[in-house]
C-alpha positions in Angstrom: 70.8 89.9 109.1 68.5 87.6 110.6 65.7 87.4 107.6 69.3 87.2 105.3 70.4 83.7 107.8 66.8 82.5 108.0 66.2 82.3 104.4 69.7 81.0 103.8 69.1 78.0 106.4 65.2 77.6 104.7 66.5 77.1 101.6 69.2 75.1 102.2 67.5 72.4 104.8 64.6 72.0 102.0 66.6 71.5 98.9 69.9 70.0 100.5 67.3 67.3 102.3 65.3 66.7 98.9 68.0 66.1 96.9 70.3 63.8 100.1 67.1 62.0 99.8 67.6 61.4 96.3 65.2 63.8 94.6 65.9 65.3 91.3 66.3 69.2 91.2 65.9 69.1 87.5 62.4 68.8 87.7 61.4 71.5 90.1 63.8 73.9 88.0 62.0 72.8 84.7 58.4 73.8 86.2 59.1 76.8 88.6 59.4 79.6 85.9 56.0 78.4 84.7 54.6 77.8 88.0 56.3 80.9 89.7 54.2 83.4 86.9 51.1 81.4 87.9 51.5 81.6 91.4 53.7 84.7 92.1 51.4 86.5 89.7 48.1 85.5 91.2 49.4 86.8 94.5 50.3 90.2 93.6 47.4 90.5 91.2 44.9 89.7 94.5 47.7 91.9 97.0 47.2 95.0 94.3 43.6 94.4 94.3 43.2 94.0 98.0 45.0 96.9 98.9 45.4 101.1 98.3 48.0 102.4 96.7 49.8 103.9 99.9 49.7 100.4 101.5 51.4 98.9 98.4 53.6 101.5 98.7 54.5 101.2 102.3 55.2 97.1 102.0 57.8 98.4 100.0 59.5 100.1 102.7 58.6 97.1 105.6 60.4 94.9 103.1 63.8 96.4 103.2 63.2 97.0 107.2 63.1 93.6 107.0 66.9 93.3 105.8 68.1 96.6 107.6 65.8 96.0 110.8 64.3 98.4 113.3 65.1 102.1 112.1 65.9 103.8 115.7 68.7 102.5 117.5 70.1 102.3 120.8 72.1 106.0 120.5 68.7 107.4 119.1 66.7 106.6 122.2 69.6 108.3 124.5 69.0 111.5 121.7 65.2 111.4 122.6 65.2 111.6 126.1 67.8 114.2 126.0 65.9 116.1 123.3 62.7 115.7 125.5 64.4 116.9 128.4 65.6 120.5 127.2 61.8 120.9 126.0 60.7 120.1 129.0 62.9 122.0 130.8 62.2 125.1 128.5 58.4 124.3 129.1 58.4 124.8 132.7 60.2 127.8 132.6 58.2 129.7 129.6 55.4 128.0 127.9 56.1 131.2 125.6 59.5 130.7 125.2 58.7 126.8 123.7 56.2 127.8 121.4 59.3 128.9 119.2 60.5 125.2 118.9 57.3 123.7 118.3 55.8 126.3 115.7 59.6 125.9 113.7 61.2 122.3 114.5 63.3 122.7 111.5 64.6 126.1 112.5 64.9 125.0 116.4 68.0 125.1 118.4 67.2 122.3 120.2 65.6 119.7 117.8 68.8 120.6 115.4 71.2 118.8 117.8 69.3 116.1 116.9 69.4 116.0 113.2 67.9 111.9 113.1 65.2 112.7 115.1 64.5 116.3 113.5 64.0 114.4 109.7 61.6 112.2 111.2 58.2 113.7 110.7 56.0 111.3 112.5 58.4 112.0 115.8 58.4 115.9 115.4 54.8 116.1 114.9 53.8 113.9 117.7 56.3 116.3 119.9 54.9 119.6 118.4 51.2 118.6 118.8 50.9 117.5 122.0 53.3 120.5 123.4 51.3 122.8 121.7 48.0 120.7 123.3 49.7 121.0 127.0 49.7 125.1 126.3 46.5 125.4 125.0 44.8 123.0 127.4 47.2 123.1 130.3 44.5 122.5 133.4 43.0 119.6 131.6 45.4 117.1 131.8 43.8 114.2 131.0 42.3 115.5 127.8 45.5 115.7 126.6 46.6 112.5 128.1 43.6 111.0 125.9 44.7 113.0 122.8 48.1 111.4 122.7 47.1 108.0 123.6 44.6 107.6 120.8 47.4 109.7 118.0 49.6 106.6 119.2 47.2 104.4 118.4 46.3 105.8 114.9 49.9 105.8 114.3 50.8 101.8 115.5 47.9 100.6 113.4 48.8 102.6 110.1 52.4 100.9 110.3 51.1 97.9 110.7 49.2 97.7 107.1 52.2 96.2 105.9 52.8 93.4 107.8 49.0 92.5 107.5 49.4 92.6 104.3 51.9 90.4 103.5 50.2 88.0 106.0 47.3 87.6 103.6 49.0 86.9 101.0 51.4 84.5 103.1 47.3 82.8 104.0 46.4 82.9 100.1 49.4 81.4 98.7 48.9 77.4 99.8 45.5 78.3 98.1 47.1 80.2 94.8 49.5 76.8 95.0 46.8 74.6 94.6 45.4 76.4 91.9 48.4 75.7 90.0 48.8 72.3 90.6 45.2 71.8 89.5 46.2 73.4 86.2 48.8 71.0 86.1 46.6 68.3 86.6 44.4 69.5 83.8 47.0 69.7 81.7 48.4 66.0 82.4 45.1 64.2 82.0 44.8 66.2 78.4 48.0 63.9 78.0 46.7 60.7 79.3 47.9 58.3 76.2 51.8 59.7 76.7 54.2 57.2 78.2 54.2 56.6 81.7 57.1 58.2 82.1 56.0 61.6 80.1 53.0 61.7 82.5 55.5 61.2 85.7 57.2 63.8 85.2 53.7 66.2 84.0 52.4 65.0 87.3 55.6 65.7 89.4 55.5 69.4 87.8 51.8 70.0 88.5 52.9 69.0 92.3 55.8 71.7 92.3 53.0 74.7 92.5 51.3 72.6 95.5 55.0 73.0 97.4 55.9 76.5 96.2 52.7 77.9 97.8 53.3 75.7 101.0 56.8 76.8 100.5 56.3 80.5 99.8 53.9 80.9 102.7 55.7 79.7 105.2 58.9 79.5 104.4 59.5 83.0 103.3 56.5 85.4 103.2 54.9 84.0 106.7 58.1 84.8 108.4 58.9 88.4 106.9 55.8 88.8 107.7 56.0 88.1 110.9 59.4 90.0 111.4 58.2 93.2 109.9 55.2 93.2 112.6 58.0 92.9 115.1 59.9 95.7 113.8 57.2 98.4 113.4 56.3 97.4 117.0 59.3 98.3 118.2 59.8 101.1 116.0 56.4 102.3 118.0 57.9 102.0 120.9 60.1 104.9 120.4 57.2 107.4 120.2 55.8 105.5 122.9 58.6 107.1 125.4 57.5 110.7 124.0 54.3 109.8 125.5 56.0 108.5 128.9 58.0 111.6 129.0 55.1 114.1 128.4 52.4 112.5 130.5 55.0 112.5 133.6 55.1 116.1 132.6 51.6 117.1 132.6 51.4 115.5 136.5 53.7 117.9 136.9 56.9 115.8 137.7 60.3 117.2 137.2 62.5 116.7 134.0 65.1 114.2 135.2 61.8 112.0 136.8 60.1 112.7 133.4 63.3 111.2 131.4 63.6 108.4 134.0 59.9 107.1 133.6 60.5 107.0 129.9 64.0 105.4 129.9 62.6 102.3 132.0 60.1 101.6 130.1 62.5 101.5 126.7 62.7 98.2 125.5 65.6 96.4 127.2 68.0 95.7 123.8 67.6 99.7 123.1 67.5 101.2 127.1 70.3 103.5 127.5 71.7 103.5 131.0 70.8 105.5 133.6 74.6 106.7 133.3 74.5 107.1 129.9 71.7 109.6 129.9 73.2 111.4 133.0 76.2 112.1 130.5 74.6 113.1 127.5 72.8 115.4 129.5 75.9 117.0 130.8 77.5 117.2 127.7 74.7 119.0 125.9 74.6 121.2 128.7 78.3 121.8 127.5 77.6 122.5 124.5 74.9 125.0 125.1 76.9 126.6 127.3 
């Protein structure tokens, strides 16, 4: 919603100022398909070549999370403290009994009550991993501790290859702008015996690819940049609380402290209540019942 208002109010500022100001839209329509191939297709010639496959393929995704915003919402951080909770709970009482959850997620009684958070790989396997790191290595705590820290890590800077992509090209594009206009130029001083008019109007069209690349960078691909950093981060910060959750419970800390630790350090638009976790818990203790 916001990326959907900010581009609306962009645009509309811009244009609705050049043209109270007396500007002509005619002319920037007449040159932008011609300047839009030039400079739209220099960037995503230099953004194929500057990037692998799976990165190309992953700005695809950041670009509709840019329009549909951070994927884990409010209700799914009260559904991942609960979820932590009965594995923690079944820890402590048989690290046997867990190891049937973690070897078979899919097939688990507790991760199905969770179906969200179940479908999401990267949550499930950080989960598994580090449970089954806790049994194998359960008097070294701070090996573990390390283990997770730095699969965190891995996993924050691999969803941020988007959004650094589409900051370089939001960096090239003044550039790929320039290059266009230069063309322009070129093209207008093959021209120079036209009317003065006829070269006006060359010249004011060469200058439309110096303000699309201005204008593309950062108007609209700065900015979505920008946004798509800030919802990956906070994406990250819902596997951030499985780390909360399982370090409290290698120091050996009870469930409900465990749960706690992590729920106050949710960010503060997605922190469930301490009441609203005390009731999920009760009615999934219900239902298992």
């Amino acid at each position: 919603m916001n990326a959907m208002l900010g581009l609306f109010i962009t645009l509309v500022m811009v244009f609705g100022g050049y043209m109270l100001a007396g500007g002509k839209l005619g002319i920037i329509l007449h040159s932008l398909p011609y300047e839009m191939m030039m400079i739209g297709g220099a960037a995503m010639g230099a953004f194929v070549a500057g990037n692998s496959f799976g990165t190309i393929k992953h700005v695809g995704g950041d670009i509709m999370a840019v329009f549909k915003g951070p994927k884990w919402k409010k209700n799914d951080y009260r559904d991942l403290l609960c979820l932590m909770h009965d594995l923690v709970n079944v820890l402590r009482q048989s690290p046997v009994d867990v190891e049937a959850h973690i070897e078979a997620p899919q097939e688990s009684s507790i991760f199905q009550k969770y179906p969200k958070i179940q479908k999401d790989h990267h949550a499930v396997e950080l989960i598994c991993d580090t449970i089954r790191s806790m049994i194998m290595n359960f008097d070294n705590v701070y090996q573990v501790e390390e283990l997770l820290e730095k699969q965190l890590e891995t996993m924050e800077e691999e969803a941020l290859h988007g959004a650094h992509a589409l900051q370089n090209m939001a960096d090239a594009l003044p550039a790929l702008g320039i290059v266009a206009a230069v063309l322009g130029v070129i093209k207008t001083m093959a021209s120079i015996d036209k009317p003065p008019e006829v070269l006006g109007q060359m010249i004011g069209g060469a200058l439309v690819g110096t303000f699309l690349g201005v204008f593309l960078a950062y108007g609209i691909v700065g900015p979505f940049a920008a946004y798509v950093k800030h919802v990956r981060e906070e994406e990250h910060s819902f596997y951030a609380l499985i780390r909360e959750v399982l370090v409290a419970s290698l120091h050996q800390h009870p469930a409900n402290i465990c749960i706690e630790v992590a729920r106050r350090n949710a960010p503060k638009r997605v922190r469930p209540s301490f009441v609203e976790i005390d009731e999920a818990l009760k009615e999934s203790k219900k239902a298992a019942a």
